[in-house]
N, CA, C and O atoms as a Maestro MAE file, in Angstrom:
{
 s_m_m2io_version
 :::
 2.0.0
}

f_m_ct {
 s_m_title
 :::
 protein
 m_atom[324] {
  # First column is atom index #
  i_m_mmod_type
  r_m_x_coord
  r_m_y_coord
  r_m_z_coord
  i_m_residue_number
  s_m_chain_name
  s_m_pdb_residue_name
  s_m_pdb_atom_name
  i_m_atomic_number
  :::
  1 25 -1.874 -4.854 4.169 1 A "UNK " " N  " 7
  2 3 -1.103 -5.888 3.573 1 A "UNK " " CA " 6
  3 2 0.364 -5.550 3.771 1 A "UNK " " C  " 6
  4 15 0.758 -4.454 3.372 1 A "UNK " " O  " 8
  5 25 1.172 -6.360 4.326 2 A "UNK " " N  " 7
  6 3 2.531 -6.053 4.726 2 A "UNK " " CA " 6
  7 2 3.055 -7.535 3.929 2 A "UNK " " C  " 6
  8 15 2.337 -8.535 3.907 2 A "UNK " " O  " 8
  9 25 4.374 -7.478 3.315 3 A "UNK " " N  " 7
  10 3 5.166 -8.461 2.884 3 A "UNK " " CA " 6
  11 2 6.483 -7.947 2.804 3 A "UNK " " C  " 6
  12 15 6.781 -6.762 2.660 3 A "UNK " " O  " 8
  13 25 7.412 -9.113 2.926 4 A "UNK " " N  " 7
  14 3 9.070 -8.932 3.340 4 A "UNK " " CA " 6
  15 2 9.744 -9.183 1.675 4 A "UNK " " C  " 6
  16 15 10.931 -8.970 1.427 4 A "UNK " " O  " 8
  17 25 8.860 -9.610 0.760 5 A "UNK " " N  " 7
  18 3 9.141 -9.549 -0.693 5 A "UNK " " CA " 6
  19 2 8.055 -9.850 -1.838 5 A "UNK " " C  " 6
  20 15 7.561 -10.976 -1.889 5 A "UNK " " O  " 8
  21 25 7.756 -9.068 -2.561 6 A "UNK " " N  " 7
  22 3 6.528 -8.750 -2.950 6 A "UNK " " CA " 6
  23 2 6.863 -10.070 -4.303 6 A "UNK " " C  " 6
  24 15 5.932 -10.875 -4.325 6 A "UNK " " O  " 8
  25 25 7.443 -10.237 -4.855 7 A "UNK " " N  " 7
  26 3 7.808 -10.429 -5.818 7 A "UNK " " CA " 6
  27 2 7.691 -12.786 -5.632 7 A "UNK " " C  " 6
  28 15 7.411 -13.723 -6.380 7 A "UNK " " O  " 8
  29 25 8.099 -12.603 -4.246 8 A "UNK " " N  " 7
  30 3 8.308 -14.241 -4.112 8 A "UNK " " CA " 6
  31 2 6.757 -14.642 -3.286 8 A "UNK " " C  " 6
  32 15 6.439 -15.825 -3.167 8 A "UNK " " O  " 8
  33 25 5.951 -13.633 -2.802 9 A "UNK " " N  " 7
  34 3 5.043 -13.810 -2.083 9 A "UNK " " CA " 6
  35 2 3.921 -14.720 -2.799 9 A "UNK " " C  " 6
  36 15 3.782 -14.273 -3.937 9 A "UNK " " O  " 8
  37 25 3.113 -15.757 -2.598 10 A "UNK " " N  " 7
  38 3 2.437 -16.214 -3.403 10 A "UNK " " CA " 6
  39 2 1.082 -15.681 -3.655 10 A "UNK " " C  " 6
  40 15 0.344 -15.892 -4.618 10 A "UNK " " O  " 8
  41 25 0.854 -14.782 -2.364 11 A "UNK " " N  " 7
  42 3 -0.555 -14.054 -1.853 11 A "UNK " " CA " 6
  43 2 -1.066 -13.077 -2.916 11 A "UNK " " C  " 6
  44 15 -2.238 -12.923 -3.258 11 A "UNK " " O  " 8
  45 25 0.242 -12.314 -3.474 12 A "UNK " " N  " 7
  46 3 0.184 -11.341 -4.507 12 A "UNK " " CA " 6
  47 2 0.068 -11.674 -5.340 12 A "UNK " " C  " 6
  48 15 0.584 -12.750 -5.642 12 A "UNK " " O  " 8
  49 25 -0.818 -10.824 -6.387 13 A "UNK " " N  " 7
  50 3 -0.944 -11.395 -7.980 13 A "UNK " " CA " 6
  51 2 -0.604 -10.267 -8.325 13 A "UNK " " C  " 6
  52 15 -1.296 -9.342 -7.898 13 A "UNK " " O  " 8
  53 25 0.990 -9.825 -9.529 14 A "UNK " " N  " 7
  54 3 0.812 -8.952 -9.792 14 A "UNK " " CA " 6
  55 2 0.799 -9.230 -11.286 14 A "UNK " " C  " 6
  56 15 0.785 -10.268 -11.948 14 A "UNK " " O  " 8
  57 25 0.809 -7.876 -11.595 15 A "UNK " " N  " 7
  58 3 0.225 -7.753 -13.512 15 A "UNK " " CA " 6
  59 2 1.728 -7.811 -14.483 15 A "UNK " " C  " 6
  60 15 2.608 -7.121 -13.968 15 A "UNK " " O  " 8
  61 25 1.969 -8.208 -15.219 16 A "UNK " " N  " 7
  62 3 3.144 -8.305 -15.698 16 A "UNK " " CA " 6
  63 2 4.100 -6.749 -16.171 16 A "UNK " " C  " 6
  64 15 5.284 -6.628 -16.482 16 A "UNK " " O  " 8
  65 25 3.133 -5.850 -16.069 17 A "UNK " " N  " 7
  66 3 3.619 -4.498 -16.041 17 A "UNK " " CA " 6
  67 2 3.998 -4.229 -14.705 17 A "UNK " " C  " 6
  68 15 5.130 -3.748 -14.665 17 A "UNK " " O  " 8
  69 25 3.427 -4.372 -13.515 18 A "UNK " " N  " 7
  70 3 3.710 -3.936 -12.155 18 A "UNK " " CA " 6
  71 2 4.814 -4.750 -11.961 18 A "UNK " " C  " 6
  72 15 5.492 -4.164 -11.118 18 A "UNK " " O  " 8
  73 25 5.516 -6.059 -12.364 19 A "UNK " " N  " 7
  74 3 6.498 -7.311 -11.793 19 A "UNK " " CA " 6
  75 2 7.349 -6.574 -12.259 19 A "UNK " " C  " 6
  76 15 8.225 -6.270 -11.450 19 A "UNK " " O  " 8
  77 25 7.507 -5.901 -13.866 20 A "UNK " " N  " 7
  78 3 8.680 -5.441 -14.284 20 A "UNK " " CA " 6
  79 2 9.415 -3.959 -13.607 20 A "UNK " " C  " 6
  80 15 10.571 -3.549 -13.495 20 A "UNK " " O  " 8
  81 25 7.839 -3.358 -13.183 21 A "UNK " " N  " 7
  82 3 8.145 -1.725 -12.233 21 A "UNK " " CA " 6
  83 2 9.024 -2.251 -11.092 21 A "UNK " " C  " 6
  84 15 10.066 -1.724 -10.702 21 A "UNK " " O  " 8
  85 25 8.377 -3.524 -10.546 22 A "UNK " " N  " 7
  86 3 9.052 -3.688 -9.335 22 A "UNK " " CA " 6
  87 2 10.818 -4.617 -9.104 22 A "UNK " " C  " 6
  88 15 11.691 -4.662 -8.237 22 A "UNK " " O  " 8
  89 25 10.602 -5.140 -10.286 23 A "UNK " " N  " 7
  90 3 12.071 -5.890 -10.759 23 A "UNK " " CA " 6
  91 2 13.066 -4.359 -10.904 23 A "UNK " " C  " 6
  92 15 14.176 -4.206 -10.395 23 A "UNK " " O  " 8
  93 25 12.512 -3.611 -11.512 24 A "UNK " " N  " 7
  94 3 13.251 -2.834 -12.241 24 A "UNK " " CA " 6
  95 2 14.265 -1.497 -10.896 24 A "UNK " " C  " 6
  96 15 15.381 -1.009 -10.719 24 A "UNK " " O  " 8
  97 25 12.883 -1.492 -10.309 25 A "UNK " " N  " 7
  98 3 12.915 -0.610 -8.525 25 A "UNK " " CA " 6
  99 2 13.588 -1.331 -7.623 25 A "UNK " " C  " 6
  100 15 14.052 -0.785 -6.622 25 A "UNK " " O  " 8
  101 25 13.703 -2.394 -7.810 26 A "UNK " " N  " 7
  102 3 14.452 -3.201 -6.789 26 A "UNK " " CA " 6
  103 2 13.288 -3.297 -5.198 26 A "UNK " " C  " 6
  104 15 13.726 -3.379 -4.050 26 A "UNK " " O  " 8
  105 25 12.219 -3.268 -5.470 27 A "UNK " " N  " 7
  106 3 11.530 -2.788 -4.634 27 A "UNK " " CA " 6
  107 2 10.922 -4.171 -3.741 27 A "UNK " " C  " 6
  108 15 9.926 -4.703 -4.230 27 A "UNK " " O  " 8
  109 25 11.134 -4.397 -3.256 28 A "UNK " " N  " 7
  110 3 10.819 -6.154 -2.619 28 A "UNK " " CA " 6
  111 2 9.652 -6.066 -1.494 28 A "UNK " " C  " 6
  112 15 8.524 -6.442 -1.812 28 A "UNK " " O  " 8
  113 25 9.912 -5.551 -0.113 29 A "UNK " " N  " 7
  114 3 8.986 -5.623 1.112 29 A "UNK " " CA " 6
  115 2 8.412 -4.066 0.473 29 A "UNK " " C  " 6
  116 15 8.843 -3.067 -0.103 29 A "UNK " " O  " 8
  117 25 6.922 -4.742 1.108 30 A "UNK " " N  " 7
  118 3 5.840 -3.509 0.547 30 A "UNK " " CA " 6
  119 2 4.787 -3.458 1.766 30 A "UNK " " C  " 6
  120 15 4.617 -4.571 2.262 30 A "UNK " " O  " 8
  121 25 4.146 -2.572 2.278 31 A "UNK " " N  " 7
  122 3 3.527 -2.029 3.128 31 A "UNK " " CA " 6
  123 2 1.996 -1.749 2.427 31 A "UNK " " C  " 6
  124 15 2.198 -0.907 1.553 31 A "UNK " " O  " 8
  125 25 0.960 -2.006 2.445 32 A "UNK " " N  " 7
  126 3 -0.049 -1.074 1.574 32 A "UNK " " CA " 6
  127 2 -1.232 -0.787 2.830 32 A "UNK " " C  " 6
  128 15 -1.440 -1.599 3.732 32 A "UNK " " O  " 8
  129 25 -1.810 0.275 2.717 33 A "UNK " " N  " 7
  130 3 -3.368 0.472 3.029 33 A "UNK " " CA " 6
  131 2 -4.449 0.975 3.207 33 A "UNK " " C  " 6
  132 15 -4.524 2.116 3.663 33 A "UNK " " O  " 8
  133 25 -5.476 0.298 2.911 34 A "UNK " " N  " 7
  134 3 -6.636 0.845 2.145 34 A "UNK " " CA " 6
  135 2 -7.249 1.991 1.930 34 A "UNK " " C  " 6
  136 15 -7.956 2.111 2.931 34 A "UNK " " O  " 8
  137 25 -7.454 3.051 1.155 35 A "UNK " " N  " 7
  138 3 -8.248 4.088 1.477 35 A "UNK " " CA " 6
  139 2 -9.884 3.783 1.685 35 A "UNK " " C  " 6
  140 15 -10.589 3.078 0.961 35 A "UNK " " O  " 8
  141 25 -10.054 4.100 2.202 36 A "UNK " " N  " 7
  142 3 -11.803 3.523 2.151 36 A "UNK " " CA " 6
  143 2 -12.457 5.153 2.361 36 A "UNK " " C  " 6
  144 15 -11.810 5.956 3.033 36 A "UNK " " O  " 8
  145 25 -13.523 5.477 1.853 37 A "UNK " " N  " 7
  146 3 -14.607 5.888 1.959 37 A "UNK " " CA " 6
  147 2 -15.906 5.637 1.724 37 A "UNK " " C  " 6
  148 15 -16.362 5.295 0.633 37 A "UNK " " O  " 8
  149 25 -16.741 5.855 3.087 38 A "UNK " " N  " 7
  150 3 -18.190 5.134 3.394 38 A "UNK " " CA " 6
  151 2 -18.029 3.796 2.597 38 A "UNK " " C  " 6
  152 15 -18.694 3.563 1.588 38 A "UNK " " O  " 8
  153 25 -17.182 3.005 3.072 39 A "UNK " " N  " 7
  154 3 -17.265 1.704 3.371 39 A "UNK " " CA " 6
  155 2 -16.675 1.597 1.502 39 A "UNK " " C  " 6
  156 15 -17.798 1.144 1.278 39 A "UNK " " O  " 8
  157 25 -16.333 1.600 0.795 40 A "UNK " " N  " 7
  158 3 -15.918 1.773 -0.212 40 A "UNK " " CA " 6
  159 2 -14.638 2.133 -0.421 40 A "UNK " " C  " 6
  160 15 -14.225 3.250 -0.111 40 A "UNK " " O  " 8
  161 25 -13.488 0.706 -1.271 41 A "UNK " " N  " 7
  162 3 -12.309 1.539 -1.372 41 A "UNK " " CA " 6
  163 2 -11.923 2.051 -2.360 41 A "UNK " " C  " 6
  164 15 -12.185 1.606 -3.477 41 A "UNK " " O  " 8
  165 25 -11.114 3.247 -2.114 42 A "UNK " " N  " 7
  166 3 -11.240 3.960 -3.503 42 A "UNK " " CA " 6
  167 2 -9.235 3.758 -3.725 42 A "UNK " " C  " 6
  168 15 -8.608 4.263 -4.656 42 A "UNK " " O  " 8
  169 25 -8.967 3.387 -3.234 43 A "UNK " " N  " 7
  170 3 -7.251 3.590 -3.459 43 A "UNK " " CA " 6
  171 2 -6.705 2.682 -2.420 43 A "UNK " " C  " 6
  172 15 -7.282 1.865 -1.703 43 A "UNK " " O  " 8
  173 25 -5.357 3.046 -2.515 44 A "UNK " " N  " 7
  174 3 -4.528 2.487 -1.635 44 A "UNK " " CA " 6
  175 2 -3.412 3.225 -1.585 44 A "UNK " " C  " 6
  176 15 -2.949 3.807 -2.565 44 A "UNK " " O  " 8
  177 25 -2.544 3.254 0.426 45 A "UNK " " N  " 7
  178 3 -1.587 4.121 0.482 45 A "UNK " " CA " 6
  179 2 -0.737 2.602 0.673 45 A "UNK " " C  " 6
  180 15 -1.046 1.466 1.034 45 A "UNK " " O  " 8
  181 25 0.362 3.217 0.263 46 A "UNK " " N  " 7
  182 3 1.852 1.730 -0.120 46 A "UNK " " CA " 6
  183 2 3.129 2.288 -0.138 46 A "UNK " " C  " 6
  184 15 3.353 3.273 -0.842 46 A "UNK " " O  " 8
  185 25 3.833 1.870 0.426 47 A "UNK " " N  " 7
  186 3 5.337 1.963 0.783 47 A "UNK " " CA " 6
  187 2 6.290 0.963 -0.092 47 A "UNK " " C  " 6
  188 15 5.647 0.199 -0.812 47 A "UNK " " O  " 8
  189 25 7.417 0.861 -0.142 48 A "UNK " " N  " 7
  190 3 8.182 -0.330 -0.608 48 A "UNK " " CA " 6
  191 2 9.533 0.251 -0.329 48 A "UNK " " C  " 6
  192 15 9.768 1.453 -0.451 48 A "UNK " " O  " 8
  193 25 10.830 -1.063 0.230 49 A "UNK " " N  " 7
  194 3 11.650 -0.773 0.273 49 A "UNK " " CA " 6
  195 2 12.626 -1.898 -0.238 49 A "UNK " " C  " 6
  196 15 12.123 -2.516 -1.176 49 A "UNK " " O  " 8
  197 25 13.963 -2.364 0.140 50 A "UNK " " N  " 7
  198 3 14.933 -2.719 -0.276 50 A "UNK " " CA " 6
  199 2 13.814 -4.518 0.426 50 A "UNK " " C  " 6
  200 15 12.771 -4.539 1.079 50 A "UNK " " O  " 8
  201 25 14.637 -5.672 -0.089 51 A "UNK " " N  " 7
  202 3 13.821 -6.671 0.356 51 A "UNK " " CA " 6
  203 2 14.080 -7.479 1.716 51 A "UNK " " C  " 6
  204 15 15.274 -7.600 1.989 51 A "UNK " " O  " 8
  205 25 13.495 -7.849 2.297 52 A "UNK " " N  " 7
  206 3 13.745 -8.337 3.932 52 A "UNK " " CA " 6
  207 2 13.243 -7.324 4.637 52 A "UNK " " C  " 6
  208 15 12.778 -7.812 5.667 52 A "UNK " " O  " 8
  209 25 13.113 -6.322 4.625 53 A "UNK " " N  " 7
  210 3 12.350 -5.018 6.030 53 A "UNK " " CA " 6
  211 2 11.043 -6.023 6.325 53 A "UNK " " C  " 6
  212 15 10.193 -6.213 5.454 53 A "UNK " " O  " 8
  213 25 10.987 -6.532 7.409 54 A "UNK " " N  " 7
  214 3 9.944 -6.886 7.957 54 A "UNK " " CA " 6
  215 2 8.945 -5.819 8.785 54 A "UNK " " C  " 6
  216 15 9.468 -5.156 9.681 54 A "UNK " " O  " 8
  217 25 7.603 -5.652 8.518 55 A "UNK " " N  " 7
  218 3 6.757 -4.699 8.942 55 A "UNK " " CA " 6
  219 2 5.696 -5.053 10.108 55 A "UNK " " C  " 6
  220 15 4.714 -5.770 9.915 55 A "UNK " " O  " 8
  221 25 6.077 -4.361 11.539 56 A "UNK " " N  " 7
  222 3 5.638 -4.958 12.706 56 A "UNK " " CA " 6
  223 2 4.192 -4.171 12.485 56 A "UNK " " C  " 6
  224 15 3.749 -3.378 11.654 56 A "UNK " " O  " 8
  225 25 3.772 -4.728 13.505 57 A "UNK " " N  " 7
  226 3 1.987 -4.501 13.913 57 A "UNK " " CA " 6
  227 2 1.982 -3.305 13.776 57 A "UNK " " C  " 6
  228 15 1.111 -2.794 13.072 57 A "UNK " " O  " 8
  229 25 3.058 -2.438 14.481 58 A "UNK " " N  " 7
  230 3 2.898 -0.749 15.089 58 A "UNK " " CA " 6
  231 2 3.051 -0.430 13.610 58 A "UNK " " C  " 6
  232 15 1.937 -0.009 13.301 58 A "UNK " " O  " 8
  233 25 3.959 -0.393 12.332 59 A "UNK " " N  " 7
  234 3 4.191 0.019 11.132 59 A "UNK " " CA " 6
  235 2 2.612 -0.446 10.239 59 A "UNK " " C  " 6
  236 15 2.205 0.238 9.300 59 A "UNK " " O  " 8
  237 25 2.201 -1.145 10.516 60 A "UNK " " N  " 7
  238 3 0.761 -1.359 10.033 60 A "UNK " " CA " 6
  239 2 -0.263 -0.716 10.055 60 A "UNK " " C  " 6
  240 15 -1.024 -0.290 9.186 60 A "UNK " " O  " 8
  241 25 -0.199 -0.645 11.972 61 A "UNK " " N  " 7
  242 3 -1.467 0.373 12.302 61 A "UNK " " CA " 6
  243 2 -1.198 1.857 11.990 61 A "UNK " " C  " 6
  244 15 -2.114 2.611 11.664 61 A "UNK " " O  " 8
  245 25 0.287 2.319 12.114 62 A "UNK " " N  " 7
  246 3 0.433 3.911 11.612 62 A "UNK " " CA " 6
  247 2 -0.036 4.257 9.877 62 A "UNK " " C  " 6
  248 15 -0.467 5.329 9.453 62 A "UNK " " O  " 8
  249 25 0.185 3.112 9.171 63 A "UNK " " N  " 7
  250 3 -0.088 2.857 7.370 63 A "UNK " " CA " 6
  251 2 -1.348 3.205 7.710 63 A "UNK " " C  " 6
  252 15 -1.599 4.371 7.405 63 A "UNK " " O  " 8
  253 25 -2.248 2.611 8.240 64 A "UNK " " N  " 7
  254 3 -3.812 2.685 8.488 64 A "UNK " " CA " 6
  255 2 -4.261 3.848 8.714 64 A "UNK " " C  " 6
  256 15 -5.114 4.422 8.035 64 A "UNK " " O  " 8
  257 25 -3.609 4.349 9.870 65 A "UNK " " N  " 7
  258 3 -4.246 5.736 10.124 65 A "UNK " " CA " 6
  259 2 -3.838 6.679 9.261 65 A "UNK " " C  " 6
  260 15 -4.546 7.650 8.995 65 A "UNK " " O  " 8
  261 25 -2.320 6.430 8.593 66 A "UNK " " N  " 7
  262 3 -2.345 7.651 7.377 66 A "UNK " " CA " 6
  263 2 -3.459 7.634 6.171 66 A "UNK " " C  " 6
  264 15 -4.173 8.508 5.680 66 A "UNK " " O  " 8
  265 25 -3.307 6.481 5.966 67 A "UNK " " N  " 7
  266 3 -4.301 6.237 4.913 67 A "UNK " " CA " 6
  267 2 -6.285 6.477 5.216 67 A "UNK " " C  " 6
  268 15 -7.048 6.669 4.269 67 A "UNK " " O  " 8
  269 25 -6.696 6.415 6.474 68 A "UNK " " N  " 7
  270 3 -7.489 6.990 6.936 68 A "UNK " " CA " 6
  271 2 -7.693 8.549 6.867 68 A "UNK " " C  " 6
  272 15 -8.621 9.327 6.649 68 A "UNK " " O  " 8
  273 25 -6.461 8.603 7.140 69 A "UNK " " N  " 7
  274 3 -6.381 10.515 6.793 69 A "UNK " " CA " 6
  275 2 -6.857 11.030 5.610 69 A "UNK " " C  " 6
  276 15 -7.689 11.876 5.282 69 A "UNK " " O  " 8
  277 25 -5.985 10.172 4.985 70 A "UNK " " N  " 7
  278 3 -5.695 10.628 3.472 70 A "UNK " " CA " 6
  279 2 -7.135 10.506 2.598 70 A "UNK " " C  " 6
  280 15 -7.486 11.278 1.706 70 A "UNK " " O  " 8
  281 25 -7.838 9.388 3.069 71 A "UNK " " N  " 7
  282 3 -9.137 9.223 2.509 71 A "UNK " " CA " 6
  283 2 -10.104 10.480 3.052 71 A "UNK " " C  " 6
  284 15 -11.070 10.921 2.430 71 A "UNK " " O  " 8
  285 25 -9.657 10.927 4.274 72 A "UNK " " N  " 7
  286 3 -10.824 11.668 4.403 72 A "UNK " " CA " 6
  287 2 -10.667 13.254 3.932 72 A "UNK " " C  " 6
  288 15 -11.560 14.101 3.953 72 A "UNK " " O  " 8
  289 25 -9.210 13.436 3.474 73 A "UNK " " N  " 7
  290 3 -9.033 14.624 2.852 73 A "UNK " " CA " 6
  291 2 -9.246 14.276 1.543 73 A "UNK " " C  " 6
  292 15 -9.521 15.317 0.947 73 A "UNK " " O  " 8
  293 25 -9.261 13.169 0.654 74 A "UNK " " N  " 7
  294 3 -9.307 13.068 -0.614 74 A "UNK " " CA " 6
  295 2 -11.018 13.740 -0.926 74 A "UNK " " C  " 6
  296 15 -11.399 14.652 -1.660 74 A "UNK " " O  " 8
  297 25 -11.767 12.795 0.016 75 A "UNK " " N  " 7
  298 3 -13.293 12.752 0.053 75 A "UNK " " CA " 6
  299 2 -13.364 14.569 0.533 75 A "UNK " " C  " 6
  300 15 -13.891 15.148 -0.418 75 A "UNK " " O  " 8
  301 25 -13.090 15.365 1.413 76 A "UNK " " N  " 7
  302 3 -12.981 16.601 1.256 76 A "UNK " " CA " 6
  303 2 -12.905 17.381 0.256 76 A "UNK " " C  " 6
  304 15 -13.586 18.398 0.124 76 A "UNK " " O  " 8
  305 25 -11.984 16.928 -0.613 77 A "UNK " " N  " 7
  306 3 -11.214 18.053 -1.735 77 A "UNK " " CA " 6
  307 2 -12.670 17.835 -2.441 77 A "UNK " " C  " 6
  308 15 -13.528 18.698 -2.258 77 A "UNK " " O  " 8
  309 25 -13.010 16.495 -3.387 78 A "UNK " " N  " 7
  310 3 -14.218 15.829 -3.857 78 A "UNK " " CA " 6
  311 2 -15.507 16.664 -3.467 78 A "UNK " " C  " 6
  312 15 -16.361 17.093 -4.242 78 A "UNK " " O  " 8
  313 25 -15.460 16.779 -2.257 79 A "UNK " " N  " 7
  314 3 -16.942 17.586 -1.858 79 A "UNK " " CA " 6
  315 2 -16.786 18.705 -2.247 79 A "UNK " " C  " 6
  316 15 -17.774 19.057 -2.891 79 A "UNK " " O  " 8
  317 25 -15.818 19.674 -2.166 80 A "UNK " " N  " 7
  318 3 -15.577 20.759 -1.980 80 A "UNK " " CA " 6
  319 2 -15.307 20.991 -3.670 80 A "UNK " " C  " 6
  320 15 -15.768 22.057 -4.078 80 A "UNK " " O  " 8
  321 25 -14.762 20.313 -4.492 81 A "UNK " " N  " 7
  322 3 -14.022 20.856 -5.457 81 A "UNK " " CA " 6
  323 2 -15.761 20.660 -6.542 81 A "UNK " " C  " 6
  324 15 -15.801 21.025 -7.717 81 A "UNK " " O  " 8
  :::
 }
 m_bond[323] {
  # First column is bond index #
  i_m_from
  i_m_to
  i_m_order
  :::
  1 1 2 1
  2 2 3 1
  3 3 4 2
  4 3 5 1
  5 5 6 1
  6 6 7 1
  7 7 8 2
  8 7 9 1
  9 9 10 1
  10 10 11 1
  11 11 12 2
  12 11 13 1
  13 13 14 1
  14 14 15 1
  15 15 16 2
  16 15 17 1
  17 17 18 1
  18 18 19 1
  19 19 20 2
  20 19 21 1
  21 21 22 1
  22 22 23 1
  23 23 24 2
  24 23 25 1
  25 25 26 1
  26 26 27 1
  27 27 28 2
  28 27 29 1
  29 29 30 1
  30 30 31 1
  31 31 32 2
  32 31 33 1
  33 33 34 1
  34 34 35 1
  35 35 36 2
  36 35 37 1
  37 37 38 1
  38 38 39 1
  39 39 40 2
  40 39 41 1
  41 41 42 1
  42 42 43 1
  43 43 44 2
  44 43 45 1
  45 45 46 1
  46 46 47 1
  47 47 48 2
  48 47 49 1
  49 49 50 1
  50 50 51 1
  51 51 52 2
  52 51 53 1
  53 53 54 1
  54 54 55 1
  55 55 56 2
  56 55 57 1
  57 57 58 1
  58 58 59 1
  59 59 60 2
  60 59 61 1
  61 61 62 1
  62 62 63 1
  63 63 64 2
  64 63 65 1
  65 65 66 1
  66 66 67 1
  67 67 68 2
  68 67 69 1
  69 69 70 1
  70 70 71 1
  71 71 72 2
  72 71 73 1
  73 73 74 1
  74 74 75 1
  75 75 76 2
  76 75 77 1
  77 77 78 1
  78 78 79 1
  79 79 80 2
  80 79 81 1
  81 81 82 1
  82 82 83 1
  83 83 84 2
  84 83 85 1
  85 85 86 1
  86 86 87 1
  87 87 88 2
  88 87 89 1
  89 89 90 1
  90 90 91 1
  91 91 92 2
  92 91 93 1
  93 93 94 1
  94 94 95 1
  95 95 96 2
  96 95 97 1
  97 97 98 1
  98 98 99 1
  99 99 100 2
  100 99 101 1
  101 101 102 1
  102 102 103 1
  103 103 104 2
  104 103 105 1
  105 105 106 1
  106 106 107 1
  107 107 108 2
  108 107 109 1
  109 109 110 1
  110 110 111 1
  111 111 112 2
  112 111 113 1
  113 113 114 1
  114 114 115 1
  115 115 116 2
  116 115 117 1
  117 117 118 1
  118 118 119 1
  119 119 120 2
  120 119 121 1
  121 121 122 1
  122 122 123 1
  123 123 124 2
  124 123 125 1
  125 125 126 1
  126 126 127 1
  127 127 128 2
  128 127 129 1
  129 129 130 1
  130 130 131 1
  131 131 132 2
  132 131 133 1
  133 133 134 1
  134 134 135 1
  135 135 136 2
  136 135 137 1
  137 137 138 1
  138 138 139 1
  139 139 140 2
  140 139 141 1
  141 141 142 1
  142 142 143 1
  143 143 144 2
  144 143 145 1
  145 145 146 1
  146 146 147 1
  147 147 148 2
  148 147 149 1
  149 149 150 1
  150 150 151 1
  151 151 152 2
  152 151 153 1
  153 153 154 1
  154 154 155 1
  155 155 156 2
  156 155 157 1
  157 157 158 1
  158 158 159 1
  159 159 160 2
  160 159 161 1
  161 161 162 1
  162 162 163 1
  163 163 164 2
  164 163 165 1
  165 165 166 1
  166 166 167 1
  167 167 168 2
  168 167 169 1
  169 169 170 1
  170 170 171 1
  171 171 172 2
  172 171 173 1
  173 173 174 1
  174 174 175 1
  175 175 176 2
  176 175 177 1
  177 177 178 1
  178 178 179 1
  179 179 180 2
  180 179 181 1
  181 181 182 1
  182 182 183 1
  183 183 184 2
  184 183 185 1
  185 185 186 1
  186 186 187 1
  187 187 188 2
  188 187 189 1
  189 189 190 1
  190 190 191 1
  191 191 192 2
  192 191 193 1
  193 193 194 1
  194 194 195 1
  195 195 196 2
  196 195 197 1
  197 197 198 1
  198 198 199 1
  199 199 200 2
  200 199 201 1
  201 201 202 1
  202 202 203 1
  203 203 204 2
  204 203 205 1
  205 205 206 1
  206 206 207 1
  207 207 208 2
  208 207 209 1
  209 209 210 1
  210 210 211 1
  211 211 212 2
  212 211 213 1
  213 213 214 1
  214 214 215 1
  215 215 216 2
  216 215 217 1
  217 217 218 1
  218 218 219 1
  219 219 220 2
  220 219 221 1
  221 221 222 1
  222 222 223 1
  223 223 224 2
  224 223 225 1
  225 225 226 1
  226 226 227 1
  227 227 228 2
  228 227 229 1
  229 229 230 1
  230 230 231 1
  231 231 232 2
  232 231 233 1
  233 233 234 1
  234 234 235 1
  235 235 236 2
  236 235 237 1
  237 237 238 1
  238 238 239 1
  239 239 240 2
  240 239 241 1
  241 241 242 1
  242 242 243 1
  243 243 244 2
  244 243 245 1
  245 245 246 1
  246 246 247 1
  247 247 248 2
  248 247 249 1
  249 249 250 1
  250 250 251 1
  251 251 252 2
  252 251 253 1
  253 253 254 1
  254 254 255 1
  255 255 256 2
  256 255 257 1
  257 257 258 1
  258 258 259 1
  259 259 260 2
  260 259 261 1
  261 261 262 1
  262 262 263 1
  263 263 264 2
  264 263 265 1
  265 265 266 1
  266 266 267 1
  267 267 268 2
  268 267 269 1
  269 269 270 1
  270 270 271 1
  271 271 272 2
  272 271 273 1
  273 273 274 1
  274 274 275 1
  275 275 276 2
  276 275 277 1
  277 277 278 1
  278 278 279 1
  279 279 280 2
  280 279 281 1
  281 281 282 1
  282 282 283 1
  283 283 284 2
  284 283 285 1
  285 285 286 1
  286 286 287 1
  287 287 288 2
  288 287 289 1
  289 289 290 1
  290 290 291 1
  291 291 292 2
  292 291 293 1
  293 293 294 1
  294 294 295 1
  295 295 296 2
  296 295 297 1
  297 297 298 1
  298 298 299 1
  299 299 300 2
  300 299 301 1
  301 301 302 1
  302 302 303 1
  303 303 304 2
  304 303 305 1
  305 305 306 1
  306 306 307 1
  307 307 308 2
  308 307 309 1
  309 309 310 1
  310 310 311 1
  311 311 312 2
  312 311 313 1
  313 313 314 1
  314 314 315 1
  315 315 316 2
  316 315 317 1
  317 317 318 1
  318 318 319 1
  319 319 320 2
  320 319 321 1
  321 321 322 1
  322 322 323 1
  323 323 324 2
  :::
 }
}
């Protein structure tokens, strides 16, 4: 999920606690994505910056693969711990 202002987007529903985090952060264009394990998501990795940063394909697919990472070390620690 990529948006250039989180806040005017209609796609987003946020919770009236998260509108005020993000009013308050000044935090507008947001980046997010999914952690998944075995087909299951358990989280989400998310960025946010000043408002207008538009987020190209390539900034999407790198979100993806971190967040791919990140799921599979989370699911690691989990096994292991």
């Amino acid at each position: 999920m990529a948006t250039a202002d989180v806040l005017a987007d209609p796609q987003i529903a946020l919770t009236p606690e998260l509108r005020q985090y993000v009013e308050q952060e000044q935090i507008r264009a947001v980046l997010a994505a999914p952690l998944i394990v075995q087909g299951r998501v358990i989280g989400a990795l998310a960025t946010g910056t000043r408002a207008g940063r538009v987020y190209d394909a390539e900034d999407i697919r790198l979100a993806q693969i971190f967040a791919d990472q990140a799921a599979i070390a989370m699911e690691n620690s989990r096994l292991r711990g």
